[in-house]
N, C-alpha and C positions, 0 to 999 in steps of 0.2 A: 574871574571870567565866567561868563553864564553857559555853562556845559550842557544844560538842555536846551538854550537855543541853539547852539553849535549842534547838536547831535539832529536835532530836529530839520537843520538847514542841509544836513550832509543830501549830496543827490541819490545816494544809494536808498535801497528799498529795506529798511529792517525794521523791526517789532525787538520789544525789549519784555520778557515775560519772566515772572516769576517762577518757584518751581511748580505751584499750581496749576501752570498755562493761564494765569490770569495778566494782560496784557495792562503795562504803565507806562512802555513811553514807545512812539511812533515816528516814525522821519515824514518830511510833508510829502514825500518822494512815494512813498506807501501807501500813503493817501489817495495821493493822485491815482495811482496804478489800480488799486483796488475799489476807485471809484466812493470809499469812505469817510466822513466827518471823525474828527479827534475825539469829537467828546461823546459819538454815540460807542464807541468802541473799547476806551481807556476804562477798565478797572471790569471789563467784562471776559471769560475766558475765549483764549482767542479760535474753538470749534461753536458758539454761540453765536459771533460775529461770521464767522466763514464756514458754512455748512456743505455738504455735496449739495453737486445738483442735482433736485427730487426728480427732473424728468430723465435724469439718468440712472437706472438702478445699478449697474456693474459700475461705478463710479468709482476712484480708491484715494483719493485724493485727500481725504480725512482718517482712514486707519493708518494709509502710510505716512502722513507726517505724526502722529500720534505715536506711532511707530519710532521714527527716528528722536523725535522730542522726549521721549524716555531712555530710548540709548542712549543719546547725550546728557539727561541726569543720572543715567547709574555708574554708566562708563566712564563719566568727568572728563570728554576728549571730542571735540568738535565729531560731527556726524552730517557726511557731507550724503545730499539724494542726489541719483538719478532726476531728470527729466521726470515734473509731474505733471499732469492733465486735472488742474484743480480753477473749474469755472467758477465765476466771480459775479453778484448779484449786484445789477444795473440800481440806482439809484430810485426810487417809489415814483418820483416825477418822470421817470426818463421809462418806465411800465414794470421796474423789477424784474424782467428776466433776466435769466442768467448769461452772460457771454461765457465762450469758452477761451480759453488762457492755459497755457503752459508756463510753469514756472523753473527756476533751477535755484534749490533751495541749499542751504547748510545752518546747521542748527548748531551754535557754540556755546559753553556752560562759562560762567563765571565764577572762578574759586575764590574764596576768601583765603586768609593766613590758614585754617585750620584742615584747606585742599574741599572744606563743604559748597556745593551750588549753591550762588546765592542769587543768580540771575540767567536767562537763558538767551542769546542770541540768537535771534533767527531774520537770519538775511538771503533775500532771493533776488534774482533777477529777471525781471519775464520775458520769457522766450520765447513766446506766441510767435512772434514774426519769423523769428529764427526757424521754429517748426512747422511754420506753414511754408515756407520757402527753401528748404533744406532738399527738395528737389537739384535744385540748382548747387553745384556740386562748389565752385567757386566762391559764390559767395556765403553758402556757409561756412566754408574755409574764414574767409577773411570774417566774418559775424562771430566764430568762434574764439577768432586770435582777439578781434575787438574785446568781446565778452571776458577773456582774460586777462587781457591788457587794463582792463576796467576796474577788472575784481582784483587785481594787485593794487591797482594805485589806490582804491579803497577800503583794501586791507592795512594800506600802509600807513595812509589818514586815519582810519581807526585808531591804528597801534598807537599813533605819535599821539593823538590828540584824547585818547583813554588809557590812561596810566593804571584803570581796573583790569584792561585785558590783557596785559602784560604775561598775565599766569594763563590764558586760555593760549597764546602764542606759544608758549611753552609745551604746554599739551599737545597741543599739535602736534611739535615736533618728535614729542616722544612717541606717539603716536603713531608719525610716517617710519619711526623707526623700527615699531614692535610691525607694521605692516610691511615692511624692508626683509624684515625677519621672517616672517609667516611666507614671504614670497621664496622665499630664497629655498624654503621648505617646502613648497607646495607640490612641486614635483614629485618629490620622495613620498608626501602625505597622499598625494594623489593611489602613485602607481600601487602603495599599502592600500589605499579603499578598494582600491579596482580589484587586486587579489582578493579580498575578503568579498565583495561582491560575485566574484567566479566562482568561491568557495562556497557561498552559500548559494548561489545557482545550482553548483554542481551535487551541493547537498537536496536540495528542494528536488532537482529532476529523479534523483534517485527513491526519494518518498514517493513521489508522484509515479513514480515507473513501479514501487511494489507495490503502492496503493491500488492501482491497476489491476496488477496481478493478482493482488488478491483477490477484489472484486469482480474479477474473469473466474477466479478459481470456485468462486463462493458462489457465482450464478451455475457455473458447470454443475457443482455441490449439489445445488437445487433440483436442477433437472437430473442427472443422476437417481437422486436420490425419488423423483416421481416417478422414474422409466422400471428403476431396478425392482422393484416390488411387482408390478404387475409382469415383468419380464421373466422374474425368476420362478413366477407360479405358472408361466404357460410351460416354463424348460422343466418345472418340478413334474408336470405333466405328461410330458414328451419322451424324458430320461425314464421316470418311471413305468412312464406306458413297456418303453423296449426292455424293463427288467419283467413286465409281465408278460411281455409276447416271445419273447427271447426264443423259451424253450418249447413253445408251440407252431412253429413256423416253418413250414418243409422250407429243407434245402433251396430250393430255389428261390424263395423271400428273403434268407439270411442275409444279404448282401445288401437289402433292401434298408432291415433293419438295424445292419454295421451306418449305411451312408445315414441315416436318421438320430442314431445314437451320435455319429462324427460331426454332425452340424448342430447337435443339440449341445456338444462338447465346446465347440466352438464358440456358441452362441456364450456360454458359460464363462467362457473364458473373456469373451470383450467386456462383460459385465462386469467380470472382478478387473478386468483393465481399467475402464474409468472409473470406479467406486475406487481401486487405490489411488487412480491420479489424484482424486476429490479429497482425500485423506476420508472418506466414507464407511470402505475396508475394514473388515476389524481383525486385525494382525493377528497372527498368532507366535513369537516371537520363542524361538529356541537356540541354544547354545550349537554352533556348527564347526566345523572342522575342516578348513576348505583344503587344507592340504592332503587329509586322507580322502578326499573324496573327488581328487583330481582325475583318477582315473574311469570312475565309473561317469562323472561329469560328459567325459569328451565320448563316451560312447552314448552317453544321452542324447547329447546335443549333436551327434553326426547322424544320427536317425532322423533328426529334423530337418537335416541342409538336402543330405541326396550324394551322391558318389564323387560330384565335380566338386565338392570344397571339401578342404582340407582342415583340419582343426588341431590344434599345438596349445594344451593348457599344461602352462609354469607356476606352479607353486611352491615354496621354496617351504621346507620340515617346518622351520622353526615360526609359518607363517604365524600372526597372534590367530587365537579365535575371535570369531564372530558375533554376534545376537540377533538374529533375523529372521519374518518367517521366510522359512525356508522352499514354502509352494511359490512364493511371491518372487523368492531370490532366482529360483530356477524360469518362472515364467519372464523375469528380467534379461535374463541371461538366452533366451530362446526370443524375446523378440529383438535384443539386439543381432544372433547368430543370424536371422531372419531378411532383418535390414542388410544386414553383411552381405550374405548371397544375394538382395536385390542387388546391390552395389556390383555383384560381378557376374555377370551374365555367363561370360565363359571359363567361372571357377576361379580359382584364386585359394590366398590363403586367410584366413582367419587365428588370431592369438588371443590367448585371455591369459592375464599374466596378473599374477599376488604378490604385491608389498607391502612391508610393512614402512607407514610414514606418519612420523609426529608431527602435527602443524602447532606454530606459535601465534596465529592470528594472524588475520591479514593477508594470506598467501592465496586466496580467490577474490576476485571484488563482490563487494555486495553480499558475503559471509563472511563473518570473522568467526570461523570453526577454530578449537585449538585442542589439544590431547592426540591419544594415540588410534590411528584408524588403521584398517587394513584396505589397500589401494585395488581395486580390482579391473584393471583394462580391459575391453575388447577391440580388438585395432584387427582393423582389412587393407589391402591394398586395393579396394576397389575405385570407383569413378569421384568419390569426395562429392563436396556440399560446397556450394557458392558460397560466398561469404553472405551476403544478404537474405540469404535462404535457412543457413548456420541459426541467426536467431531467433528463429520460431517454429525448432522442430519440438523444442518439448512441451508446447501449445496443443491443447487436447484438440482432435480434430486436425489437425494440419499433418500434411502427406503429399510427397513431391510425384507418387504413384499417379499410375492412369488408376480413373475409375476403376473400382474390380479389385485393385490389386492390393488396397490397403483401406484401413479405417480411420488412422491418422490416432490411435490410440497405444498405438507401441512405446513410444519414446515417452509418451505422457505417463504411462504404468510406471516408467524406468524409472523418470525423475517424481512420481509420485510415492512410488515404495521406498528408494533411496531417503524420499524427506523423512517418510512417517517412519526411517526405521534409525534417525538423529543422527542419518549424513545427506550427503551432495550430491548430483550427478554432475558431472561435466563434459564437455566435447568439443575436440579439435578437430578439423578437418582443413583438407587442402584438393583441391579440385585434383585431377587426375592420378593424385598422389596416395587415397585412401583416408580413413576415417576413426579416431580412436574415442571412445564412451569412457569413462570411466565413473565408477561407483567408487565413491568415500562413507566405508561403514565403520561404526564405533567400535572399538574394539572391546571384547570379551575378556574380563579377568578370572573369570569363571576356573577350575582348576583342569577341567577334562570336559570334553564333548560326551554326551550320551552314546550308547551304542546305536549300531543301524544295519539295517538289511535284514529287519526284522521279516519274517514271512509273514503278510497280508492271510489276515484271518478267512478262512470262506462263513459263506452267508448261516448267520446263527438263528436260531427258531427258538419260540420262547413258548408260554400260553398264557391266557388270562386276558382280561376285559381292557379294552381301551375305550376311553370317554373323548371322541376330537372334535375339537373345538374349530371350524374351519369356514369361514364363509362362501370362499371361491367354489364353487357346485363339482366343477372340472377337479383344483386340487383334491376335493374331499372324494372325489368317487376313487378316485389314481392313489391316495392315500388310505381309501377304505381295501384296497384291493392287494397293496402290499402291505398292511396287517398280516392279511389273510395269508398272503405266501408266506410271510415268515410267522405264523403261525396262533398270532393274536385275533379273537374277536373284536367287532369293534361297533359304538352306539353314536352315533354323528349329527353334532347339533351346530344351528348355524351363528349362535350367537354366546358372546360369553354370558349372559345376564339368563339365559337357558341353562347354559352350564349348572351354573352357582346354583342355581335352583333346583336343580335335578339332585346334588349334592344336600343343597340345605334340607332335601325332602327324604333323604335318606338310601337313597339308592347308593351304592359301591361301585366303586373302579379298581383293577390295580394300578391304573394309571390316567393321569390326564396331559392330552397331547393337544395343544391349544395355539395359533396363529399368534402370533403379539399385533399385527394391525388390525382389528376387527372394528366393524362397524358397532354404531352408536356409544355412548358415552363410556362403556368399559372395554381397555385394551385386555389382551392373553395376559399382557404383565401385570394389570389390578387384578384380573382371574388370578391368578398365582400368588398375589398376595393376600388376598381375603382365603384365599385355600391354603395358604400356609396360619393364617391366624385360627381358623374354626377348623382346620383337621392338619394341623402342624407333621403328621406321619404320611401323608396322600403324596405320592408320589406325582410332580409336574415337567412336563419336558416342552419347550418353548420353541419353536420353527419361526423365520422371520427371512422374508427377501430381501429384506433392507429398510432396516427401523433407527432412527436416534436413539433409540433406546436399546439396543443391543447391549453397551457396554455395560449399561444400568441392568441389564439381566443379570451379566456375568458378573458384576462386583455387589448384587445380591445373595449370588449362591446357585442362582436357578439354573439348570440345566440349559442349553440350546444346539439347535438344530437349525444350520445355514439351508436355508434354497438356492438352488434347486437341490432335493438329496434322493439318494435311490435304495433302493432296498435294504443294502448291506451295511449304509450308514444308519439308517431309522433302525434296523434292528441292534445296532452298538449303540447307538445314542439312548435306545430305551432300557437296555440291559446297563447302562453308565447311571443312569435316574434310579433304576431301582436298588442297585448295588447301594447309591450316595442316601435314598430312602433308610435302606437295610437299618445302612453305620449308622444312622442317627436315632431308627427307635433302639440300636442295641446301647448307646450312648446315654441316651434318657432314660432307660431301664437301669 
């Protein structure tokens, strides 16, 4: 029997392709429908023969069969398509354009004994009319039951009348079986992606929520750090002024100069509030002992409320110790007591209560702190926080206060000190119910706390030469003037590279007291290092409003001096330099 005139005569539409896509035998049925001759197309690959159409560029009618005609040689299992939009080039006499045509294809492989492709089927049916007319609800119905009614009885003719595809029949079915399978699964597979998709949403929003914050914290950082320099040299100005006029001011000025000194206090203090939120701050971290210091605490902090709150601090003996600084810890504690009293206009109580609590990880979101901390609450019954309001109090600047009555930098100190000192802050609250903060600090293994209630030294006097290095006109006249009160001479230049020079030329200091930001290419801190290299015994003491390089002074060695500072600290800070001077020529000697 002649089995290519048979296959050729069948009415169905198929192509017989090798696994190259190189096209050997045709049905006259495929001909017709694709408008092509046998002999321009047989032995050519069959995308050479049927290209997209060039006036379509989003066309896909060539990647996707290309597509499936490789799935079906790797896979060895029929690969049926989707509905394609693959236009068809009119004959050279009839002008060559393209028509557009829809086809519905399936591509089937041919095994040999050994399960290798050794030929490819690809039969379509075209559905042009079907999809032009699929509007009409009815009779696509019935064009689709045709269409399948069609591709059975031609499948079945196939089967009978090619004893080759015998093993692609087979395939199939194992096929619809392993897809029987995959369905019966797919549920289950589903609802697992969709959790690991939550998961990693829920991962992503939370990068993206501290990337944020970071990037909040680090802009705040910035500005911070441009405000606090020129801020802390007008307060270095202001403070110092009232240590020089203090004692020359009748009576009736003094109150003048209490409210100047208290806003200049003030001013001081919002400074070191946002430098510690910024982690800017430069800590000074000490061993503390919060149990014995419960009592002098609550008398602290009721000087700051006023008569209408009440204040009850629980600390239990065996509390652990701390490591924290301890100005910071207290200015923590004073502006939550602060918040407290706004919270209750007509008094109330206030609690600050000490535990000790081990965490294992995980028991805050968004921290996985773990060790032993000391738990420190301050809880009110006052008015509570909205919930919506709840998560942006620790947001520098943000303040539920009228104008006037806050700066929005309290809660940001809290949760900024608590970070820089390797714990937490946290806070619950409940609307009419009150408000609890709590600080989670690392605890101290330390063996004993230092002693305290040492007596504040009064103002010491020294004599000898000081060399300051100061550009600001303002600081250096307010810093030429308490030398003089505590007892020092002093020669005032405005540049370090003046400095240095005055030095290299031979003149003496007993001391050089030098700005770390100064203008042009050498900072106080290059002055202090080239003065440590060519007169390694010159005593240097370093002042800074707020510098990146603070911490690079102190893990030099060098001396420093915070601004704003007032008389009684410039006269310790320069008796600390010379004493540290002393030990070192008696060391080198």
């Amino acid at each position: 029997m002649d089995y290519q005139a048979l296959f050729q005569a069948l009415p169905g539409l198929y192509l017989i392709l090798q696994p190259d896509l190189t096209i050997v035998a045709v049905t006259d049925a495929y001909l017709s429908a694709t408008m092509t001759r046998r002999e321009e197309i047989l032995g050519r690959n069959i995308f050479h023969v049927f290209p997209d159409n060039p006036d379509t560029p989003d066309a896909t009618g060539v990647s996707n069969l290309r597509a499936s005609l490789l799935r079906a040689l790797h896979d060895k299992v029929p690969d049926a398509m989707a509905v394609q939009k693959y236009d068809v080039r009119r004959p050279a006499q009839e002008g060559g354009a393209f028509e557009e045509r829809y086809w519905s294809p399936v591509n089937s492989p041919v095994l040999d004994s050994n399960g290798n492709v050794t030929l490819l089927i690809h039969r379509v049916e075209d559905v042009t009319d079907y999809m032009r007319s699929k509007s009409l609800e009815r009779e696509k119905a019935l064009q689709a039951q045709a269409l399948l009614e069609k591709t059975e009885r031609m499948e079945s003719e196939i089967f009978r009348r090619a004893q080759a595809l015998q093993d692609a029949n087979k395939a199939l079915r194992e096929s619809e079986a392993r897809l029987q399978q995959l369905n019966d699964t797919l549920e289950e597979r589903v609802a697992e992606r969709t959790r690991q998709l939550e998961d990693e949403i829920e991962e992503r929003e939370r990068t993206e929520t501290a990337l944020r914050d970071a990037q909040k914290l680090e802009a705040v950082g910035r500005l911070a750090g441009g405000v606090a320099h020129d801020f802390n040299n007008l307060l270095t100005i202001v403070l110092g002024s009232v240590d020089l006029v203090r004692d020359h001011v009748p009576p009736p000025g003094v109150r003048l100069v209490e409210a100047i000194e208290h806003a200049a206090i003030q001013g001081t203090r919002l400074t070191r509030q946002l430098l510690t939120f910024t982690r800017r701050q430069a800590l000074r971290p000490e061993i503390i002992d919060l149990a014995s210091r419960s009592e002098g605490m609550t008398e602290f902090l009721a000087r700051s409320l006023g008569g209408n709150i009440r204040i009850v601090v629980t600390f239990p003996k065996d509390l652990w110790l701390v490591e924290c600084d301890l100005g910071e810890l207290e200015l923590a504690l004073i502006n939550l007591c602060v918040n407290a009293r706004d919270a209750m206009p007509s008094g109330g109580l206030v609690r600050i209560d000490g535990r000790n609590v081990t965490l294992r990880g995980g028991e805050y979101p968004g921290a996985a702190f773990s060790g032993d901390f000391v738990a420190l609450s301050v809880a009110d019954n006052g008015t509570g926080i909205e919930p919506d309001v709840l998560a942006h109090v620790f947001e520098p600047f943000f303040t539920t206060k009228v104008v006037g009555k806050g700066s929005g930098l309290g809660l940001s100190q809290v949760h900024g000190f608590a970070q820089q000192a390797g714990g937490l802050a946290t806070i619950e609250s409940e609307v009419d119910r009150g408000t609890t903060v709590t600080l989670l600090l690392p605890r101290s293994y330390a063996a004993s706390a230092p002693k305290t209630g040492e007596d504040r030294q009064s103002l010491s006097r020294g004599i000898g030469l000081v060399l300051l290095v100061e550009d600001n006109d303002g600081v250096a006249e307010t810093a030429m003037r308490m030398l003089d009160l505590i007892g020092y001479r002093s020669h005032w230049v405005q540049d370090a590279g003046t400095a240095l020079a005055l030095l290299l030329g031979g003149q003496r200091f007993d001391l050089v007291f030098s700005d770390i930001v100064m203008p042009g290419s050498m900072t106080g801190l290059d002055l202090a290092r080239r003065i440590r290299r060519y007169f390694p015994a010159q005593p240097v003491l370093l002042a800074t409003g707020y510098s990146d390089a603070a911490a690079e002074v102190s893990a030099e060695g060098f001396s420093i001096l915070a601004k704003p500072y007032r008389a009684n600290a410039l006269a310790d800070a320069i008796r600390t330099s010379l004493n540290i001077a002393n030990r070192t020529r008696r060391n080198s000697a």
